[in-house]
N, C-alpha and C positions, 0 to 999 in steps of 0.2 A: 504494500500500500504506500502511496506518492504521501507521506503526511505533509507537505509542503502544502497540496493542493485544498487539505481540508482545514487550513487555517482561515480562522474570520480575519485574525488582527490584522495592520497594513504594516507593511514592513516598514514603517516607523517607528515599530515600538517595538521593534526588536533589536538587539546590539548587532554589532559590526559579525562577529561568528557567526549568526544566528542566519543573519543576511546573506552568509558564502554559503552556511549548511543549504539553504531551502533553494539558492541558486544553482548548488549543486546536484540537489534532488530534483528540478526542474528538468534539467539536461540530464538527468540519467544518470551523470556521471560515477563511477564504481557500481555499476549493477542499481542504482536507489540505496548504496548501504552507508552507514553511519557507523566507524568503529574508533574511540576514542582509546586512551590508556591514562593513568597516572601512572609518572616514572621515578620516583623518590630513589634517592641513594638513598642505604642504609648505614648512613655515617652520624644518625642524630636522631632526635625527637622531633616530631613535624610539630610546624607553630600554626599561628594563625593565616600568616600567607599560603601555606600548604593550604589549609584548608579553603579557600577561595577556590584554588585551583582542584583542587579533589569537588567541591560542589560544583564547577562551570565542567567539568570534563564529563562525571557520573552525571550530572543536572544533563547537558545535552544530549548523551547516550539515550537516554530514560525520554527525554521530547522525544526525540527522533527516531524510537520506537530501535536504536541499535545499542552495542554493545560496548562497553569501559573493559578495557584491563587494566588490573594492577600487575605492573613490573617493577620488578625491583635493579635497579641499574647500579648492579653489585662490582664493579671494576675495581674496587682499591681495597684490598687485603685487609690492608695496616691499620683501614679507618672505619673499618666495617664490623659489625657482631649480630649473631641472632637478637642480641636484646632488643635491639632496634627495629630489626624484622618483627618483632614479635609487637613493638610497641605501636610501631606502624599500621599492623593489620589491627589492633585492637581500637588507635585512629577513628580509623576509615567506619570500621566496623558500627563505633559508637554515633559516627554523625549520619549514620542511617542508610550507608548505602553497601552494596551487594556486589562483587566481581564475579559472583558465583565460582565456576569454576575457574576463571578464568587469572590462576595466578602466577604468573611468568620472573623470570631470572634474566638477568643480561648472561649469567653465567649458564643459565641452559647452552649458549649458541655460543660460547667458547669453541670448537670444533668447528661449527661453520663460520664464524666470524675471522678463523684460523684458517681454512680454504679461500675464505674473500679476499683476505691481504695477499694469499700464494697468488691469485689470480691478476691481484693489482702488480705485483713484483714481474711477475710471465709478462705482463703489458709493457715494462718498464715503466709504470707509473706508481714504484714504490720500489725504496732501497736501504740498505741495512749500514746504518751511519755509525760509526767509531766516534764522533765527539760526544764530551761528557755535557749533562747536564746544563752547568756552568756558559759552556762553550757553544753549544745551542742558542741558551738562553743570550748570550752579546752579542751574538752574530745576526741575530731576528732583524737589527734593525730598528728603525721608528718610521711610524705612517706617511714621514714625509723625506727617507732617507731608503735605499732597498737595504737588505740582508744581505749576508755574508754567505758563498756558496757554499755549500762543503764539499771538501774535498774528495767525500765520498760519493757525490751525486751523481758521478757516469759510470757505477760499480754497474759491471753486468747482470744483468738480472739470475743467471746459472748460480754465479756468485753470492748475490743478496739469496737467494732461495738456502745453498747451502751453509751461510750463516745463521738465517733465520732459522733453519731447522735445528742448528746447533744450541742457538739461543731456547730455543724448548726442549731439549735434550737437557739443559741445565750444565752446558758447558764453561760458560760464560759468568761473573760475576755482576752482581747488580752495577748498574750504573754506567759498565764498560759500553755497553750497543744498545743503539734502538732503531727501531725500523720507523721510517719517515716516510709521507707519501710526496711525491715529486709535481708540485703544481707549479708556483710563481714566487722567486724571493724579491719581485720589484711590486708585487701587488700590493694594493693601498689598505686592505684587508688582510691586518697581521694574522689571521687566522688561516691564509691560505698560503704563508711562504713556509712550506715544504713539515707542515706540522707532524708532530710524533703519532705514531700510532699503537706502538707498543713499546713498553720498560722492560728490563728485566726486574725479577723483584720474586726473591727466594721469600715465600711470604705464607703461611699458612690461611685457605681461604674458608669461611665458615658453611662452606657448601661444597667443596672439592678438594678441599681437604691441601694436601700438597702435591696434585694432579698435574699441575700448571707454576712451571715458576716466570713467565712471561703474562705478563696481562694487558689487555686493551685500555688505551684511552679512553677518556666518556665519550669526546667528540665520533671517536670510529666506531665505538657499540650502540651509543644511542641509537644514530639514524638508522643501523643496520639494524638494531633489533625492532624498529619501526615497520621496517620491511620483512622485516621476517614475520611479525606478525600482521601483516597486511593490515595495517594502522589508515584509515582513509583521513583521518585530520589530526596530525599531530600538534598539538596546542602547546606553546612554551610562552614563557614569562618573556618581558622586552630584549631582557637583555642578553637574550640567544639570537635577534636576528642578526646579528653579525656571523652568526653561526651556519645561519640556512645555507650560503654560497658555499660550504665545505660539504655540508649533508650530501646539498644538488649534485656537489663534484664525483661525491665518489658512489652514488648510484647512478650520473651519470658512465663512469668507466667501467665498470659492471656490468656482466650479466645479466640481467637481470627479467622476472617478466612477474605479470599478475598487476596489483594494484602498489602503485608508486606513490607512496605517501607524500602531502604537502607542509610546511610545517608554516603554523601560523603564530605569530604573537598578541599578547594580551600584556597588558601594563602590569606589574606586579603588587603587591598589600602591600603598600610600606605605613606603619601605623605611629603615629608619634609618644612620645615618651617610655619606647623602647628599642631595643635593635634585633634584627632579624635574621643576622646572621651566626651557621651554626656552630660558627666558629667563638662567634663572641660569647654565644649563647653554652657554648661547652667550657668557654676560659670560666665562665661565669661558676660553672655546676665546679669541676676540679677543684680552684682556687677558693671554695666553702663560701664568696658572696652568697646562694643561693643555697638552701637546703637538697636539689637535684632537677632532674627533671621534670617533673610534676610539681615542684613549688609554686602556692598558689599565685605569688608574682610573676611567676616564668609568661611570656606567648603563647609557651606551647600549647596542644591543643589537652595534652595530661594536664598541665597546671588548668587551665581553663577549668577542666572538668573539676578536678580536685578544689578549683574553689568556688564551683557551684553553678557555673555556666552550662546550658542545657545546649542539646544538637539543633532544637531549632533555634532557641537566640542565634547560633551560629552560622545557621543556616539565614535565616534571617540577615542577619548583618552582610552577609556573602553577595543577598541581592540588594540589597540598599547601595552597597558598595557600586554594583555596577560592572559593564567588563569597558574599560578604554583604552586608547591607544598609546596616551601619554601616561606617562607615572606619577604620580601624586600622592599627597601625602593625607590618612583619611585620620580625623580627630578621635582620640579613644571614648570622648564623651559618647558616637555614633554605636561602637560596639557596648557601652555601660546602657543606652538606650534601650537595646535591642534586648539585654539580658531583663530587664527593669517589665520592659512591656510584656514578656513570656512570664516570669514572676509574678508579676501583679494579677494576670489572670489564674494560676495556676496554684502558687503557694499557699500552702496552712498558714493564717494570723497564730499567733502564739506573743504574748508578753514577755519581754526581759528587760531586767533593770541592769544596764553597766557601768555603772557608778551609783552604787547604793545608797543611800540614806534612811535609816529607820523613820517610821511613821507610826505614831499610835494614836486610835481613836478610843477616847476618854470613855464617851461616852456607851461604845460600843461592849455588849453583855461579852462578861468573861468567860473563855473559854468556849465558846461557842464558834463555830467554821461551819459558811454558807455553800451550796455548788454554785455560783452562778452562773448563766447561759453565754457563751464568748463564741460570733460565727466566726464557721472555720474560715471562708473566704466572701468577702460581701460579694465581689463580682460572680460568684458561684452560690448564691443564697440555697440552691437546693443541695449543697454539701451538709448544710443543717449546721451544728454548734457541737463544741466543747466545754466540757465542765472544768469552771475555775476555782478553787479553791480560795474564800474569803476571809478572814480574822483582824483580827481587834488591830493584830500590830502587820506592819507590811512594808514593803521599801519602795523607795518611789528612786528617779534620779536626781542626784543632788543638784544637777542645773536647771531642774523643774520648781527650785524653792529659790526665792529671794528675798533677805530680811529689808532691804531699799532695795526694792525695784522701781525701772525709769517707768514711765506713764504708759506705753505701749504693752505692757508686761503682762499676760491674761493668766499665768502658771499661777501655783502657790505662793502667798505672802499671807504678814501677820495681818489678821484680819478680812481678808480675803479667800472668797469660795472657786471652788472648783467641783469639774465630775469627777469619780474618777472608772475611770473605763468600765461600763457592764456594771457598774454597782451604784452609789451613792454620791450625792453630793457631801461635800464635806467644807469645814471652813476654820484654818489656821486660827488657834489657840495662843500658844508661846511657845516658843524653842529649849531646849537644855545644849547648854555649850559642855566644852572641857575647858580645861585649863587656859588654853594655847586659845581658846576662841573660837573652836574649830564646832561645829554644831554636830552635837551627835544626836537628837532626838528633833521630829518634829509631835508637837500634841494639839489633835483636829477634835473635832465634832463633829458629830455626823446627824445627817436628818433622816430619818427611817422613813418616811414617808417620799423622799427621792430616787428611790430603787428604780436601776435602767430598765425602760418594760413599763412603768407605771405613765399612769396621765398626771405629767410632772410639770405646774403652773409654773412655778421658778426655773427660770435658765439662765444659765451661766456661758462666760466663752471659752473654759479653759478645760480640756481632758486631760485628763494624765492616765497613764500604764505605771503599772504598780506589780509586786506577788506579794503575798503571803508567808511573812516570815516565817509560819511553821511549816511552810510544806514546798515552799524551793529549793530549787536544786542549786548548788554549785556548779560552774559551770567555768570551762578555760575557751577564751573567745578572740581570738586573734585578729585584728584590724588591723586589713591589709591595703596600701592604697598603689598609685602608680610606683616603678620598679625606680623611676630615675625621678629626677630634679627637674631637669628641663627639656622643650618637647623634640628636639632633636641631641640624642646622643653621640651620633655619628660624625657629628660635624664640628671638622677639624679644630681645635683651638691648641693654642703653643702650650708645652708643658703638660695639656692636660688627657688623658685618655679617656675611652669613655665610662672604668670604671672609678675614675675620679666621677661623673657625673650621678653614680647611685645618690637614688632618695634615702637620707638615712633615716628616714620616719616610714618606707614604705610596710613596716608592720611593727604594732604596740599588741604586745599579750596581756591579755588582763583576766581579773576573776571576775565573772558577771553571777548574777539569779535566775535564774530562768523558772519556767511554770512546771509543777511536776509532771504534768502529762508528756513532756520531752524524753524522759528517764527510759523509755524500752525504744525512740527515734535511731534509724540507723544509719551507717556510714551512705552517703552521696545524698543523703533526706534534707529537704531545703524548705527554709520557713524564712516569713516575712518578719522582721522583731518589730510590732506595732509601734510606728514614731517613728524608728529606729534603721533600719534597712532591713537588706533580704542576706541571709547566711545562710549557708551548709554541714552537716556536719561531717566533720574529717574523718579519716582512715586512722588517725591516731586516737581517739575513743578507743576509753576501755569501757566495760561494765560501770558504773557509778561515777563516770566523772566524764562527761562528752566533752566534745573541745568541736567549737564552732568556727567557720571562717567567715569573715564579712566577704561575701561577693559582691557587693555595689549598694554604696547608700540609697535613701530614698530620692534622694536630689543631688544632682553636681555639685558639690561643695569644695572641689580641688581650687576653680578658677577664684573665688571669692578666699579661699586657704591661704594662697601660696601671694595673693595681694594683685592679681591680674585681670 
């Protein structure tokens, strides 16, 4: 089926892909098929620019009625582990989408990837080069000077064949040879003067074990594993199209037949007030900044989870974001939105107090505890209510009390009434200090005949969220905010690096109160704290002592924070 043909929209409200997919299904071209892939190395934990790219790849598969694989674009030994494999598919897996079978290796087609370069060598358009590294690397050139030939470049191809085979025989030390393919060292495109294609590298590989002490570049396996799995739109980030002209080259010199992959570009996620590279992103984990991969500060797509972000916020965010041509930089406020709006309809309300202050009401009968009725989520009325536990003494937050408060001030003060949440009106008595001045008591009054529920003539402006000193829990509750200080990390300043630019407020651990009905809540379970924001609870909970993560307050409070 042509799904191009059974679209209503006008192809103005579809992005720049979306426009080549249905142009492409118009003309037939590839049979009508649609086959994407996501190509992650396994050198890291995916952040949230993967994930744009994993939703626009899987997202188009899934319109276009065709097929996503996941490959894993395994070429580097040294930098690669199952853990990552493994974190990757679990990834994918969480933000809702499905490779089914369809899950491939670069390193499957080690073998044929290994006949494709004999092929290119037999053409003489590929030879097996004696400079080091090093000597490669100064000879390149700059974009407006050519490269340095090597002096190995008119090796006969007989010759390059019986190096190269030597080189995977494992006769050869790392570093001594690598095979290059033979294009243009005056080209203005450094990616096409005569680039590596294969290293040696005695390196043990987490899928073939030590099978292979030669291994491909990214640049030679990608495109070819593109084609080997007959890829009809291979979707890469901007800043591969410099890339495409070496892809074109060497399935141009090839062999080749069936469906010829095209590769296209998309602007990549760059998010502000962190950095996205996996390199900075692993200096970070190593060097103890960061608790690991999944810290709930991290980008990545585990931190996310772990502090409380769901797949569709994420998803969400993916298409607000948009796919464009240029790169830009999108505000983290945009993604705090997205989580905020999926929360808000979804989350249990529950009370906690994070800065406690005792509360006792005088007048309230001793010893006596109410249930009262607390809905679980207003925007969800037919979830029904939770019972709260009520009594005489209770903690409220201490910046809900002001002994001089300015005029505007509707919270507690002396003399001054308030609700307080699901119960009663109540109205500031006198305080008990300490020593130091510091207030350890407030003492109210309460009017029985204000019970939330009742037809209640007197109203007040001020709610407060409160528990119940006898029946709250303890609770360890980590406020976590942006990773860095300011909104670009990356950029350059003298002396400083960008982990001189950490926020050192990006997380305060404290002891909060919470409502007993939290106490059986389990690890990734997310509540809104009424006032307060929307948290998760962590993978660090044990039995009798949960420990919560703030995943985003109720309101942007960073820009007004930090004085901006």
């Amino acid at each position: 089926m042509n799904t191009a043909e059974n679209k209503s929209e006008s192809s103005n409200s579809l992005n720049f892909l979306e426009q080549i997919i249905e142009k492409n299904l118009k003309e037939n071209l590839h049979g009508g098929k649609v086959h994407t892939r996501f190509p992650p190395e396994p050198n890291g934990y995916l952040h949230i620019g993967h994930a744009k790219s994993i939703c626009l790849n899987f997202g188009l598969a899934k319109k276009y009625a065709g097929k996503c694989n996941l490959r894993f674009d395994d070429t580097n030994p040294t930098k690669e582990s199952i853990e990552y494999v493994n974190a990757i598919r679990e990834d994918i897996a969480w933000l809702g989408f499905d490779w089914e079978e369809r899950e491939y290796y670069a390193s499957d087609y080690f073998e044929k990837l290994y006949e494709m370069a004999v092929t290119l060598i037999n053409k003489g358009k590929a030879y097996v080069c004696d400079m080091s590294g090093e000597e490669i690397a100064a000879g390149r050139g700059t974009p407006s000077t050519p490269g340095r030939i090597s002096p190995w470049r008119d090796r006969k191809p007989e010759e390059s064949l019986a190096l190269f085979q030597k080189m995977r025989d494992g006769e050869f030390p790392d570093g001594s040879r690598v095979l290059r393919a033979k294009i243009d060292m005056t080209s203005p495109n450094m990616h096409m003067r005569d680039p590596v294609m294969y290293r040696i590298m005695h390196a043990e590989h987490h899928r073939t074990g030590a099978q292979w002490c030669i291994y491909p570049m990214y640049d030679w396996a990608h495109g070819q594993s593109d084609y080997l799995e007959q890829i009809t739109h291979s979707i890469c980030t901007l800043e591969f199209d410099v890339h495409r002209p070496l892809y074109d080259w060497f399935l141009d010199n090839l062999d080749i037949s069936g469906i010829r992959p095209r590769q296209f570009e998309f602007a990549r996620l760059n998010l502000n007030y962190t950095v996205m590279s996996k390199r900075k992103l692993l200096e970070l984990v190593e060097k103890g900044f960061v608790t690991g991969w999944d810290d709930p500060r991290m980008p990545t797509i585990s931190g996310l989870r772990r502090r409380g972000y769901t797949p569709a916020s994420i998803r969400s965010f993916s298409d607000k974001v948009g796919v464009a041509k240029r790169n830009n930089v999108i505000d983290m406020a945009l993604l705090e939105h997205c989580i905020r709006e999926d929360l808000n309809k979804n989350a249990p309300r529950v009370m906690a107090v994070l800065d406690p202050v005792r509360l006792i009401i005088d007048n309230y009968p001793e010893g006596q505890t109410e249930e009262l009725d607390g809905l679980r989520n207003p925007e969800k009325p037919e979830n029904g209510y939770r019972k709260v536990p009520f009594s005489k003494e209770l903690f409220i937050e201490r910046a809900d009390f002001m002994e001089d408060p300015p005029k505007k001030f509707f919270r507690l003060s002396p003399g001054n009434e308030v609700r307080l949440k699901y119960a009663y009106i109540i109205r500031c008595e006198h305080v008990v200090k300490d020593e130091s001045g510091h207030i350890t008591e407030i003492h109210c009054t309460y009017d029985p005949e204000t019970k939330s529920g009742m037809d209640v003539q007197r109203k007040v402006k001020g709610t407060l969220h409160w528990v119940s000193a006898d029946h709250a829990l303890p609770a360890e509750v980590r406020l976590y905010d942006r990773l860095f200080s300011v909104p670009n990390p990356d950029e350059p300043e003298q002396g400083k690096s960008f982990i001189d630019k950490l926020n050192p407020d990006s997380v305060n651990t404290i002891t909060a109160l919470v409502e007993p009905g939290l106490a059986d809540a389990s690890p990734g379970d997310k509540f809104q704290f009424e006032r307060t924001g929307y948290f998760c609870i962590d993978n660090d909970s044990k039995k009798g002592r949960q420990v919560f993560n703030r995943t985003v307050t109720l309101r942007d409070s960073w820009q007004k924070s930090m004085g901006r």
